[in-house]
C-alpha positions in Angstrom: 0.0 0.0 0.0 2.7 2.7 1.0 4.4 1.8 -2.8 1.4 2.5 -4.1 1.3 6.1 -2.3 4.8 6.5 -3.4 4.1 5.8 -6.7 1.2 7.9 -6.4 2.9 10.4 -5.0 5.5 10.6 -7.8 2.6 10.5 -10.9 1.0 13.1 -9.4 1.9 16.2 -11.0 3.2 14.7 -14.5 -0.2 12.9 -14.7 -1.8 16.1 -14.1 -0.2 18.5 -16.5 0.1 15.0 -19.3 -4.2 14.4 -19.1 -5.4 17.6 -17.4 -3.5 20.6 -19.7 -1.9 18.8 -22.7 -4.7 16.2 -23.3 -7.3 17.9 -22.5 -6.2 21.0 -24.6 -6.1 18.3 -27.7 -9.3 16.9 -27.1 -11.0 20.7 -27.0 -9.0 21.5 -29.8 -10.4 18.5 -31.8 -13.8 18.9 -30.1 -13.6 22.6 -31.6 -13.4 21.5 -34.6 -16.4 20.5 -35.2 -18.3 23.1 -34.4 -20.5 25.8 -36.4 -19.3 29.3 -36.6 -21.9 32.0 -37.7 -21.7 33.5 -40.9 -24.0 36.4 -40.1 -22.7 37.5 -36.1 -19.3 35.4 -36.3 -19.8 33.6 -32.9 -19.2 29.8 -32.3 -21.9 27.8 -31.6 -21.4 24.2 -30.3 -22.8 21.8 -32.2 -21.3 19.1 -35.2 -21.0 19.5 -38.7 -17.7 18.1 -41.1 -17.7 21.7 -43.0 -14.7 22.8 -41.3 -13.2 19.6 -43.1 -14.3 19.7 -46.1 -13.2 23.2 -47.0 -9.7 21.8 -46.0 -10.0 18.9 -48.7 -12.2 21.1 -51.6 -10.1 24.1 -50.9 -7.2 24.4 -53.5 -5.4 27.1 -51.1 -5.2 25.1 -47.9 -4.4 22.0 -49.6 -1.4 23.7 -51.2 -0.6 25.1 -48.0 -0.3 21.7 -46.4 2.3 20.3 -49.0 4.2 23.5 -49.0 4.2 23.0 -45.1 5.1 19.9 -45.2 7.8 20.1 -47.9 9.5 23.1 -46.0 9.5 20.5 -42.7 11.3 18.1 -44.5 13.7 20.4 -46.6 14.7 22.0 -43.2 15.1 18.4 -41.3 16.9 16.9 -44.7 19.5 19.6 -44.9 20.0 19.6 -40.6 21.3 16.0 -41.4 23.2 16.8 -44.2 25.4 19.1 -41.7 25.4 17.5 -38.6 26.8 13.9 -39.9 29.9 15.3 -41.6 30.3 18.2 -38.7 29.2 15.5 -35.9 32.7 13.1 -37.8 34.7 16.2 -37.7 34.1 17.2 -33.9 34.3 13.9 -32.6 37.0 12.1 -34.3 39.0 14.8 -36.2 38.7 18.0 -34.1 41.6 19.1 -31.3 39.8 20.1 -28.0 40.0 23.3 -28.4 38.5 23.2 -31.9 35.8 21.1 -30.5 34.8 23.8 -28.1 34.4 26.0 -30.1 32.6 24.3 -32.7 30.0 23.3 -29.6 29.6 26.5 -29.1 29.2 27.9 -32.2 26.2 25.4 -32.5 24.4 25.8 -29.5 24.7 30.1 -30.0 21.3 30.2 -31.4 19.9 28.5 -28.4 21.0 31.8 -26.6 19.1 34.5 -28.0 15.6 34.6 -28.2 13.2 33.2 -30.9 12.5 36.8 -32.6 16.3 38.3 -32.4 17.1 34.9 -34.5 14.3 35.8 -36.5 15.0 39.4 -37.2 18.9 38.7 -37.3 18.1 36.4 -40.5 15.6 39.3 -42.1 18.1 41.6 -41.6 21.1 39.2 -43.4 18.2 38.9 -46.6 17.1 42.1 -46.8 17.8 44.0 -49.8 20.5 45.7 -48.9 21.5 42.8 -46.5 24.7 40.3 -46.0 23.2 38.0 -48.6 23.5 40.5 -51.3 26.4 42.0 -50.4 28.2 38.6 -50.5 27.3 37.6 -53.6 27.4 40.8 -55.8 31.0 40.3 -56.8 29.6 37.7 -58.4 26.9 39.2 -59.8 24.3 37.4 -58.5 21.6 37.8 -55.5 20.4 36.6 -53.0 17.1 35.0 -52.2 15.4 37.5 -50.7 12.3 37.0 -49.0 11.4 33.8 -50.4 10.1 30.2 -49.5 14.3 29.0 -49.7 14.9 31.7 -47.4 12.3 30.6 -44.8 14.1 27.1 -45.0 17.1 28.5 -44.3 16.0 30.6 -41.5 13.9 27.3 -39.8 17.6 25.3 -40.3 19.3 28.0 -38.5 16.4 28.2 -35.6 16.0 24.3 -35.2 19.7 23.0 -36.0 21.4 22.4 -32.1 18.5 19.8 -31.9 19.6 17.8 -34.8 23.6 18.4 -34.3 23.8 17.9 -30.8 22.5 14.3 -30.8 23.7 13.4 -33.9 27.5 14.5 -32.5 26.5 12.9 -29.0 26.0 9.6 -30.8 29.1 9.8 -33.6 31.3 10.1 -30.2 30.0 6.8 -28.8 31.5 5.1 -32.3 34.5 3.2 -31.5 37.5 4.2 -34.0 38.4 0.9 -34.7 35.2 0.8 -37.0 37.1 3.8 -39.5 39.9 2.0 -39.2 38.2 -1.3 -40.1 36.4 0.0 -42.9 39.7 2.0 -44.5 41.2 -1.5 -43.8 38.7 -2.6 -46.1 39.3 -0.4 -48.7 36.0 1.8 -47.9 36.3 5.7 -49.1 35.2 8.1 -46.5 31.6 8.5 -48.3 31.3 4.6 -48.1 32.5 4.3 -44.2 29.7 7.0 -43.7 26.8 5.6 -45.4 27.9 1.8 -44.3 29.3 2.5 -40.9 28.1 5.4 -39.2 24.4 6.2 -40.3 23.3 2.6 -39.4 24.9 3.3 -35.9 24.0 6.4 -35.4 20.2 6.0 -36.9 18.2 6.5 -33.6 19.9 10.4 -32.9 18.6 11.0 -36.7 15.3 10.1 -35.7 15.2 11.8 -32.3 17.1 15.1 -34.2 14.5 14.6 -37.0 11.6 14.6 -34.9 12.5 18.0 -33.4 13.4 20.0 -36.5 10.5 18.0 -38.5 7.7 19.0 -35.6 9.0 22.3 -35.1 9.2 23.2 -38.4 5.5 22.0 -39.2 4.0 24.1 -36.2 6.3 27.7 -37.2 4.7 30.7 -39.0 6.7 33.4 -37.7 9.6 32.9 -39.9 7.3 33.1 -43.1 5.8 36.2 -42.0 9.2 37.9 -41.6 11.2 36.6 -44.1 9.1 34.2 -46.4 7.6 37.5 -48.5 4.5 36.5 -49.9 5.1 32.3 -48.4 2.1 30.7 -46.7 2.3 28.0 -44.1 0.1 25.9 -41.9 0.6 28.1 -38.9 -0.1 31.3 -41.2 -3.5 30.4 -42.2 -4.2 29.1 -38.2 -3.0 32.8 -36.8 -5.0 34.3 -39.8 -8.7 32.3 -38.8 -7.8 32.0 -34.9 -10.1 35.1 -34.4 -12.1 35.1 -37.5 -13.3 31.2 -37.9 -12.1 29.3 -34.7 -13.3 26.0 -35.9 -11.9 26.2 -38.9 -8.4 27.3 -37.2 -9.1 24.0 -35.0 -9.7 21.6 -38.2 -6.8 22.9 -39.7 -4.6 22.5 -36.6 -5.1 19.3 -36.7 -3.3 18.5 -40.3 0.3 18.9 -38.9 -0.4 16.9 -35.8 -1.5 14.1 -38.5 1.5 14.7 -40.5 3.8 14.5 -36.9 1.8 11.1 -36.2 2.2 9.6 -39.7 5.5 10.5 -39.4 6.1 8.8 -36.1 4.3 5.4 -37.3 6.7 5.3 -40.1 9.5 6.0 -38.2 8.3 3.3 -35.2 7.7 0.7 -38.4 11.6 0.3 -38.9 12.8 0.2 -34.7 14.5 3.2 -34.3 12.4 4.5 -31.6 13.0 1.4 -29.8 16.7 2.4 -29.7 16.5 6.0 -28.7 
């Protein structure tokens, strides 16, 4: 009985912020979504109808939204591997110490200022007359601007430290007999990398991924500022919050879907089992 009260005792406050804030703020959300919102006074009436749905589905806008969203999340999560691995190698099994620190610091730095100085500080680099530009005039070219590449650059920058930092956490763990084995073998560096390390190193991708994927999905600030004319999930969601609440609610629920599907996938191959 007394293990019981401890155990009790211990749940207690998890359990209540896990089912009493972040599950029941779901199941409103989802409940929300359902409702009627009328066209004549704009106020929400309870009730059920699958409108809110269907204007997501019939709706050319939205539905190119979605795949824009989602292709953003993925470019952003794709390229946050494609420098971690080969800067997660370099720190762990190439770097001096002193290099190293730096280099860990250098990463984590955006984790020091807040979210809208990060923000503005990429606006400011590609604006007009910004870094961007002035970098590549000599070569007589421009810079992006305020474009859809630029808000995948921005959401790299923003979400990196929780793909690189794994990712690096689990390349140190490698023993170095495996490079050696592999050169031994007559592996190249690109071959020791795909052959070697990613398999090892598989479940920090998927943790890394899962932040940066997530976190891109759920992120409309960065559009607004420096994605120009760019649309995302989260655009259209702060756009209707105020205007069409159920509608906001429906549509809230398409990047949780694409986080779950994502998840399911991931789960399908074992992965999570190892994290």
């Amino acid at each position: 009985m007394k293990r019981r009260l401890r155990i009790a005792g211990l749940l207690a406050l998890p359990m209540t912020w896990l089912i009493g804030i972040y599950i029941f703020s779901l199941v409103m959300l989802l409940v929300t979504a359902f409702w009627i919102t009328d066209p004549f006074t704009s106020k929400v009436k309870p009730g059920f109808t699958l409108r809110n749905f269907e204007q997501l589905l019939v709706n050319p806008a939205y539905l190119s939204t979605s795949m824009r969203t989602l292709g953003i999340a993925l470019a952003v999560t794709v390229l946050a591997i494609l420098i971690s691995v080969p800067l997660g190698i370099f720190m762990a099994k190439i770097a001096s110490p002193w290099l190293r620190a730096l280099l860990a610091v250098s990463i984590t730095l955006p984790l020091w200022a807040g979210y809208l100085v990060k923000v503005l500080a990429m606006r400011i680099t590609f604006t007009e007359q910004g870094f961007a530009n002035w970098l590549l005039a000599p070569l007589g070219i421009s810079g992006p601007g305020f474009s859809v590449l630029t808000v995948v650059l921005t959401l790299t920058y923003l979400w990196l430290p929780y793909m690189a930092v794994p990712v690096y956490t689990a390349i140190r763990q490698v023993p170095p007999n495996l490079f050696d084995a592999s050169a031994d073998l007559g592996a190249g560096s690109w071959r020791t990398i795909a052959s070697v390390v990613l398999p090892i190193i598989k479940p920090a991708l998927i943790a890394g991924s899962v932040f940066t994927f997530s976190l891109s999905l759920g992120d409309y600030l960065v559009a607004r500022f420096v994605g120009g004319d760019t649309q995302m999930i989260g655009s259209v969601i702060a756009s209707n919050i105020n205007l069409n609440p159920p509608l906001a609610a429906a549509y809230s629920l398409v990047p949780i879907a694409f986080v779950v599907i994502y998840l399911v996938s991931v789960q399908r191959t074992g992965a999570l089992e190892r994290m």
